[in-house]
C-alpha positions in Angstrom: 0.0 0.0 0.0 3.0 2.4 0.9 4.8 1.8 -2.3 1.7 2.2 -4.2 1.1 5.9 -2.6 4.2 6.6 -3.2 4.0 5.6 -7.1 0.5 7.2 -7.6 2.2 10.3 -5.7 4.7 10.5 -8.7 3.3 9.4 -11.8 3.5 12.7 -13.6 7.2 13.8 -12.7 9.1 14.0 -15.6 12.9 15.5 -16.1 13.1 17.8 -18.9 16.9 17.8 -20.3 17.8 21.0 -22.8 19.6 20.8 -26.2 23.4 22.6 -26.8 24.0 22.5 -23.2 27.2 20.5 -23.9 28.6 23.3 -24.9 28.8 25.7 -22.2 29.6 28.3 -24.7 26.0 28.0 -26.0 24.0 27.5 -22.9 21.7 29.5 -22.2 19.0 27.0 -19.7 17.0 29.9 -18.6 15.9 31.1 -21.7 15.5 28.0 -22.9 14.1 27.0 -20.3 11.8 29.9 -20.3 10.7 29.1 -23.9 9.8 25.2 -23.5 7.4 26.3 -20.7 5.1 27.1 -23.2 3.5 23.8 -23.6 2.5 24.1 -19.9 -0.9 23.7 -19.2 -2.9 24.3 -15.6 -1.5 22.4 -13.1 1.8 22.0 -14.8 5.1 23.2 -12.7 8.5 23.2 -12.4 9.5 21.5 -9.2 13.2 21.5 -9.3 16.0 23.5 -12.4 18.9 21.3 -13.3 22.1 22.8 -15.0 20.7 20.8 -18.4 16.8 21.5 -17.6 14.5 20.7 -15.2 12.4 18.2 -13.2 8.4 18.9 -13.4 5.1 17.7 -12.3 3.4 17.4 -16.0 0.1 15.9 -17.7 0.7 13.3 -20.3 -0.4 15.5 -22.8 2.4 18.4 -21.8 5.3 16.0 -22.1 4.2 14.5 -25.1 4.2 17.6 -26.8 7.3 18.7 -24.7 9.2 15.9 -26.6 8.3 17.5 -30.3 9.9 20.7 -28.9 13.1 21.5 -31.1 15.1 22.6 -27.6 14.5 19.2 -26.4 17.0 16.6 -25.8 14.2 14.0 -24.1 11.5 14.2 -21.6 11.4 10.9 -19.3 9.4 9.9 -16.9 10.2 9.4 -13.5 10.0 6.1 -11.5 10.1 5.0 -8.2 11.4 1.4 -6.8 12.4 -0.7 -4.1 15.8 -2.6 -3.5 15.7 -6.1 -3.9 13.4 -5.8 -7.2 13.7 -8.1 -9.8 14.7 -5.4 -12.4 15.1 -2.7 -10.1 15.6 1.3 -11.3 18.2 1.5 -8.4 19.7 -1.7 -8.1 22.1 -1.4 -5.1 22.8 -5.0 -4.4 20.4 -8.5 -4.1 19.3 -10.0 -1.3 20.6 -13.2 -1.4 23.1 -15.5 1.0 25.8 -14.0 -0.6 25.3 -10.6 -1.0 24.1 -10.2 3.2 25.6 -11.8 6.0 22.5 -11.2 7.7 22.7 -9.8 11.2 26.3 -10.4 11.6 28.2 -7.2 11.7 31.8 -6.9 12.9 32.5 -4.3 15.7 36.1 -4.5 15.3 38.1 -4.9 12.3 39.5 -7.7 10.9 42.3 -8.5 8.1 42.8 -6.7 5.5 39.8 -7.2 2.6 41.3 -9.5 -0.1 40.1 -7.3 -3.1 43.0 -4.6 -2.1 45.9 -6.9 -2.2 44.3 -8.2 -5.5 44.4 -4.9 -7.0 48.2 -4.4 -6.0 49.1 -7.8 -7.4 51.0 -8.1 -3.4 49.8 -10.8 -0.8 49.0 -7.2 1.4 48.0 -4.0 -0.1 50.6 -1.9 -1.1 49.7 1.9 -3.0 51.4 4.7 -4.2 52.5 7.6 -0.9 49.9 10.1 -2.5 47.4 7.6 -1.6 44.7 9.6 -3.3 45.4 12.9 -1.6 43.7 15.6 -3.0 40.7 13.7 -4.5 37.4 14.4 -4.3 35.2 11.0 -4.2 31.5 12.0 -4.5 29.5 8.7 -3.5 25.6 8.7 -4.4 23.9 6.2 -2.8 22.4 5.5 0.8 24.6 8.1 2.9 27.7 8.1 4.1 28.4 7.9 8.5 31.1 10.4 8.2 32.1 9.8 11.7 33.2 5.9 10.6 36.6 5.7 12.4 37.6 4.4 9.0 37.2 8.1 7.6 39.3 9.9 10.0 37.8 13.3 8.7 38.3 12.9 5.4 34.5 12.3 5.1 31.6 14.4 5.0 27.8 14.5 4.1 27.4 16.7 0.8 23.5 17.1 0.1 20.5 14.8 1.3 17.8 14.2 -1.3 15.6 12.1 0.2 12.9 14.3 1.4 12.3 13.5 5.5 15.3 11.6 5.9 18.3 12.3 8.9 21.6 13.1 7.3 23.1 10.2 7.7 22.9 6.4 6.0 20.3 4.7 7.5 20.9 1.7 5.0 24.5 0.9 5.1 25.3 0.7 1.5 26.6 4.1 0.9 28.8 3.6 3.8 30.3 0.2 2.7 31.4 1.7 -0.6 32.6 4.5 0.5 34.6 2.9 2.7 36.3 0.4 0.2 36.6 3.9 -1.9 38.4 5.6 1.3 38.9 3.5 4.7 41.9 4.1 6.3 41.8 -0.1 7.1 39.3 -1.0 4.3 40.0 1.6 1.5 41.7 1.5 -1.7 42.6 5.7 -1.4 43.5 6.0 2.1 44.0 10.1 1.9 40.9 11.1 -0.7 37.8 12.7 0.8 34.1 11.1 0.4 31.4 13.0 -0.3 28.0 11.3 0.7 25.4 12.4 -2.0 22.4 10.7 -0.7 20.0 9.6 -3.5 18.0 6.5 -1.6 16.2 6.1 1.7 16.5 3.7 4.3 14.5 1.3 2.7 16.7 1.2 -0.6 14.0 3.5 -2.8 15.2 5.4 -5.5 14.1 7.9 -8.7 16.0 9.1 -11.2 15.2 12.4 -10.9 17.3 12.2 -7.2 20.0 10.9 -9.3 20.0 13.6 -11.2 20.3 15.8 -9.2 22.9 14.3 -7.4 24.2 14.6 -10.3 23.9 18.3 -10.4 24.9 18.4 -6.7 27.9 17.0 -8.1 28.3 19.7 -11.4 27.9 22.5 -9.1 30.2 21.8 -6.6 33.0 21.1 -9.0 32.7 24.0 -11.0 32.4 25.9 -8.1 35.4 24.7 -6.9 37.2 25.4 -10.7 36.2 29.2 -10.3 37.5 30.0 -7.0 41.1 27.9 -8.2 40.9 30.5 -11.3 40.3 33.6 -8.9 43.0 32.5 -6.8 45.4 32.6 -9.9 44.0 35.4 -11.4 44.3 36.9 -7.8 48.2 36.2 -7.5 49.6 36.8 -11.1 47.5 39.8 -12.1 47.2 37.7 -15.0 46.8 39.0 -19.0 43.8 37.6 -20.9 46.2 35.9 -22.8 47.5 34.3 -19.7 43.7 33.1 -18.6 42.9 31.2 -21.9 45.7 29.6 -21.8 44.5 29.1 -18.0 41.4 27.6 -18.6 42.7 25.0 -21.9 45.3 23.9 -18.9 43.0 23.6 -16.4 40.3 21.4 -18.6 43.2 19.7 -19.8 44.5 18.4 -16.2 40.8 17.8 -15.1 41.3 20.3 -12.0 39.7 20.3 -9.2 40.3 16.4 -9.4 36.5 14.6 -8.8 35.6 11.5 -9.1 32.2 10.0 -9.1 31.5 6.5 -7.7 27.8 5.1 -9.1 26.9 1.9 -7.2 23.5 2.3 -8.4 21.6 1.1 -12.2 18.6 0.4 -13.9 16.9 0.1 -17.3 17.9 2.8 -19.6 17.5 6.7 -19.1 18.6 8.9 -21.6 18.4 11.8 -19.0 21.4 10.3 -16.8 23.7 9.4 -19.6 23.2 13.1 -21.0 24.1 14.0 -17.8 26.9 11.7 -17.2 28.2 12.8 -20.4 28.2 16.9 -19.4 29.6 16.1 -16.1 32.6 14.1 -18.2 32.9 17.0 -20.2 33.7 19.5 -17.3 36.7 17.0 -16.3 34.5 14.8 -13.9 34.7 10.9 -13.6 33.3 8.2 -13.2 33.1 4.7 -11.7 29.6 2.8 -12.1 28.4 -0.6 -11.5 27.5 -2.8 -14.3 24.4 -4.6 -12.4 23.6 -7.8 -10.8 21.2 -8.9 -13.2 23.2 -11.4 -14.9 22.3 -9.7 -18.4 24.0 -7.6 -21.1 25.0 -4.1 -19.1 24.3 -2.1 -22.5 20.8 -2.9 -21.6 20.9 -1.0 -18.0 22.3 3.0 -16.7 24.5 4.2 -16.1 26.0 1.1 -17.0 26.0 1.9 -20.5 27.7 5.1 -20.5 30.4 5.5 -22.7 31.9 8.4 -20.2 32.2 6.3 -17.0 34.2 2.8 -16.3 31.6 0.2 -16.3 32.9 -2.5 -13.8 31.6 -5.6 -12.9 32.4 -8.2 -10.1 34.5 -11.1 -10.1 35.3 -13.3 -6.9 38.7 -14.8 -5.1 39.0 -16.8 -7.9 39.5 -14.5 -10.6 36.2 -16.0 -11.7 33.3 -13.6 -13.2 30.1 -12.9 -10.4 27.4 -15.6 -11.1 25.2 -12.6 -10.5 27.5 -9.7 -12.6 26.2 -8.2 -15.6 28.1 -8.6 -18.6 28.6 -7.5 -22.0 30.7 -5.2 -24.4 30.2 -2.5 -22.4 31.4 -3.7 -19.0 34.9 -2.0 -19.7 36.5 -4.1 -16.5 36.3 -6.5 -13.8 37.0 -6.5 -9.6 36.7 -7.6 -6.3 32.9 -8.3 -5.8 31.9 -10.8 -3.7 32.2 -11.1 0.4 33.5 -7.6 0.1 34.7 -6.6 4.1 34.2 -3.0 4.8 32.8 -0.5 6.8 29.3 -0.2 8.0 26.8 2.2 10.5 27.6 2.4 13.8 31.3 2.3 13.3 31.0 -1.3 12.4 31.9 -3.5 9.3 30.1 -6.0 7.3 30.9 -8.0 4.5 28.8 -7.5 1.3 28.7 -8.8 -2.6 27.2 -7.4 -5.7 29.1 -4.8 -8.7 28.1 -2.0 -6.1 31.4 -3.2 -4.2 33.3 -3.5 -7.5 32.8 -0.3 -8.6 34.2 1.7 -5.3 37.2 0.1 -5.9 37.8 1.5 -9.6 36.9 4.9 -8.0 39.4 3.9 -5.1 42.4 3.5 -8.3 40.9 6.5 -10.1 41.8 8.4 -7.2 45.3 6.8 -6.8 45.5 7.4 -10.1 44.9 11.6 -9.8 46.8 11.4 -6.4 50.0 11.1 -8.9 49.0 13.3 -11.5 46.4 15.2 -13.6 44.4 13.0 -15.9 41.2 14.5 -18.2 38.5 11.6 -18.4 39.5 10.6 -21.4 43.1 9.7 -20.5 42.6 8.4 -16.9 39.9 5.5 -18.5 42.6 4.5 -21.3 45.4 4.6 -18.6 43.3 2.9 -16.2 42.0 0.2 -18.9 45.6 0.1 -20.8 47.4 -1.3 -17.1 44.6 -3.7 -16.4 45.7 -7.5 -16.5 43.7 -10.3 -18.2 42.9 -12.6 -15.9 38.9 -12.9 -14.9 37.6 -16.1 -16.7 34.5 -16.2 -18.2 32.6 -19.3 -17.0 30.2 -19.0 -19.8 30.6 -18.8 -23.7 27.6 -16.2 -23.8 28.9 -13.6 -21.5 31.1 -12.3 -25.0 30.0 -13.1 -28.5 33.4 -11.4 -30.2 35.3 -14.5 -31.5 38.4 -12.3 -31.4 37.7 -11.3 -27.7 40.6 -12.3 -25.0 39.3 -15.8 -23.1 40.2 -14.0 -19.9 38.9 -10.5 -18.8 40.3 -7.6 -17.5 41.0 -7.2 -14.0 41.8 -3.8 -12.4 45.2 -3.2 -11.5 47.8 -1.0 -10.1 50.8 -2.7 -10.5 52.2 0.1 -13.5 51.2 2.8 -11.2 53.4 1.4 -8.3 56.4 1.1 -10.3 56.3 4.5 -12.0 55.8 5.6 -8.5 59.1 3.8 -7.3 57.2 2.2 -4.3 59.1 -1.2 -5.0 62.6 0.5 -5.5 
C-alpha cells in the first residue's frame, strides 16, 4: 500500500533535459528553459532546475508535446522502486546469502579485505604515498556515517535528497562503498575525501530524478570549486587575458579540481542520466559505475551503459566472473565483488557482494591514479583500462560473442602505477 502511494504520488514527474548544453559556450538554460514552458498547461510546474533542464510535475499531454519541442534533448518519466526488485531502477545489491551476512556485523576490524591486495598484485596491499590525496570521491547512494573511524575526517555528508530523511545512512550501503573507496583499514585511497550524496532512503528507494540531481549536486560543486582555483590565480599573477585562456585550456586539460564520481546504483535505460553523465565528463568529472547484478547484457541498463564512466563488474577470489554480474561489451573491466569486508553504521563492518562493491574500488584506483597526477576523463579510463591484467575467466561462452575477444577479462590493477611511482625501488 505504501509503495503504491508513493508511485501514484509521482506518476507525472518528468525530467526535462535541454539541447546545446554541452557546450557551455551556447548554454543558455533559462531562456531555454523559459521558452519550452510554453507547452505548460494548468497544473503544470517546475518543481526542481537542473544545469541541463528541469524536473516537473506534468500531464501526459504536456510531455508529449514537450518531446516535439526543437530545444529538447528527451522528456522521461520518472520512476520510483524498491531494492531487492527483480529489475530494479536502483539496483544497489540482491538480497541473497551472498550478498548479506544477515545480522552479523563486525565491531572491530579484521584483516585486511582480499580485493586490495588483489588490486596491487601483493599478498598485502601496497599503494602509491599520495594515496589519493587531494581527490574528491562524491559517492551517491544511501549516505555516508562520516564519523566511521575508517574516515578519520576525510568524510563528509554533501547534500541529502531524500525528502524526511536524517543526514546520515540509514541503510548501510553508501557507507560500505565509501569505505572500500576511502577506509583508512578498508580503503583503496586511504587520503581522498568522500562526499555522501544521498539519493536513496532507508529502505533502498530510489528515482531518477534524485540521481539527477545528485548529479547536479555533483556539477555545481566542481565548477564551483574550478572558479575560485581561477580567482585564486587570477588573484596572485595579475594575470593578462592571454595568460587566462591559456589558463582555462590547462586547467580542462589536467581535469582540475580532481572529482571523481563513484555510481553503485543502475537500472533500465535513461537517456536523462547518460546526458548528464556525459556533461559532467565534459567539465573534467569521472566516473566509476556498476554494471548490475542482473546477470544480463549491461548495455541494456544505466548508467552502466555510458560511454563516459568505467563500467565495472564483479569477479570473486577466484579471478572468476560474479554468477550474479552483468556482462557484455560495455562492461569495460572486472574487480573484487563478492564477500566484500568493509565499513558499515555504527562504526562497524560488514561484508557484502554485488558490482556496487566492485565499482568503489575503480573509483578507489581513479583516485590513486589523480593522487599522482592530472588525468582528463579521457586519458585516466585508457590509462586505467591500458594497465589492467587479463585474468577474470568467463565461466560461460555467452557472456562475449566477439570470437576475437581475449578468453580471460580484464581485472583492475595498479601494478604500472606502483612502479612509475618507485614504491618497489
Amino acid at each position: 500500500m505504501f509503495l503504491f502511494f508513493i508511485l501514484s504520488l509521482c506518476r507525472d514527474n518528468y525530467i526535462v533535459i535541454l539541447k546545446n548544453t554541452l557546450d557551455p559556450s551556447k548554454r543558455n538554460v533559462y531562456s531555454r528553459e523559459y521558452n519550452t514552458t510554453s507547452h505548460f498547461k494548468k497544473g503544470d510546474s517546475i518543481v526542481k532546475k537542473t544545469s541541463l533542464g528541469y524536473i516537473a510535475n506534468l500531464s501526459k499531454e504536456t510531455a508529449d508535446s514537450l518531446q516535439n519541442d526543437p530545444e529538447v534533448v528527451t522528456v522521461e518519466e520518472d520512476k520510483i522502486v524498491k531494492l531487492f526488485d527483480n529489475k530494479p531502477l536502483i539496483d544497489v545489491f540482491i538480497e541473497d546469502k551472498i550478498f548479506l551476512e544477515g545480522p552479523k556485523k563486525y565491531n572491530k576490524k579484521k584483516k585486511e579485505p582480499w580485493g586490495l591486495g588483489r588490486i596491487s598484485g601483493t599478498e598485502k596491499f601496497v599503494y602509491p604515498p599520495s594515496a589519493g590525496e587531494g581527490v574528491d570521491v562524491y559517492v551517491l547512494d544511501t549516505g555516508i556515517e562520516k564519523n566511521h573511524d575508517e574516515f578519520e575526517d576525510r568524510a563528509e555528508f554533501g547534500i541529502n535528497l531524500v525528502e524526511d530523511s536524517k543526514n546520515t545512512d540509514e541503510n548501510g550501503h553508501g557507507t560500505h562503498v565509501a569505505g572500500t573507496i576511502a577506509g583508512k583499514n578498508v580503503g583503496v585511497a586511504k587520503k581522498a575525501r568522500v562526499i555522501g550524496v544521498k539519493v536513496l532512503d532507508k529502505e533502498g528507494l530510489g528515482m531518477i530524478s534524485r540521481v539527477i540531481l545528485g548529479l547536479d549536486y555533483v556539477i555545481r560543486e566542481h565548477s564551483k570549486k574550478l572558479e575560485d582555483y581561477k580567482l585564486k590565480l587570477l588573484f596572485e599573477s595579475k594575470a593578462s587575458s592571454f595568460f587566462l585562456r591559456e589558463m582555462n585550456k590547462q586547467i580542462k586539460h589536467t581535469s582540475f579540481p580532481k572529482t571523481v564520481v563513484n555510481m553503485s546504483v543502475g537500472g533500465l535505460k535513461s537517456k536523462a542520466m547518460e546526458y548528464t553523465i556525459q556533461y559532467a565528463s565534459s567539465l573534467g568529472i569521472h566516473f566509476s559505475v556498476a554494471a548490475g547484478n542482473d546477470h544480463e547484457d549491461a548495455c541494456d541498463f544505466s548508467p552502466g551503459s555510458s560511454k563516459n564512466a568505467i563500467t565495472v563488474g564483479a569477479s570473486d577470489k577466484k579471478n572468476r566472473v560474479a554468477f550474479f554480474s552483468n556482462y557484455g561489451m560495455c562492461v569495460d573491466l572486472f574487480a573484487p565483488g563478492v564477500e566484500i569486508y568493509s565499513a558499515w553504521p555504527n562504526n562497524s563492518y560488514k561484508k557484502n557482494s554485488g558490482t556496487s562493491m566492485a565499482s568503489p574500488h575503480v573509483a578507489g584506483v581513479m583516485a590513486l591514479f589523480l593522487g599522482e597526477k592530472n588525468y582528463s576523463p579521457n586519458e585516466l579510463v585508457d590509462s586505467i583500462l591500458n594497465e589492467s591484467e587479463h585474468l577474470v575467466c568467463q565461466k560461460e561462452e555467452y557472456f562475449y560473442d566477439d570470437p576475437n575477444f581475449d578468453s580471460l577479462l580484464p581485472f583492475v590493477s595498479i601494478k604500472k602505477l606502483l612502479e612509475r611511482s618507485e614504491v618497489f625501488d
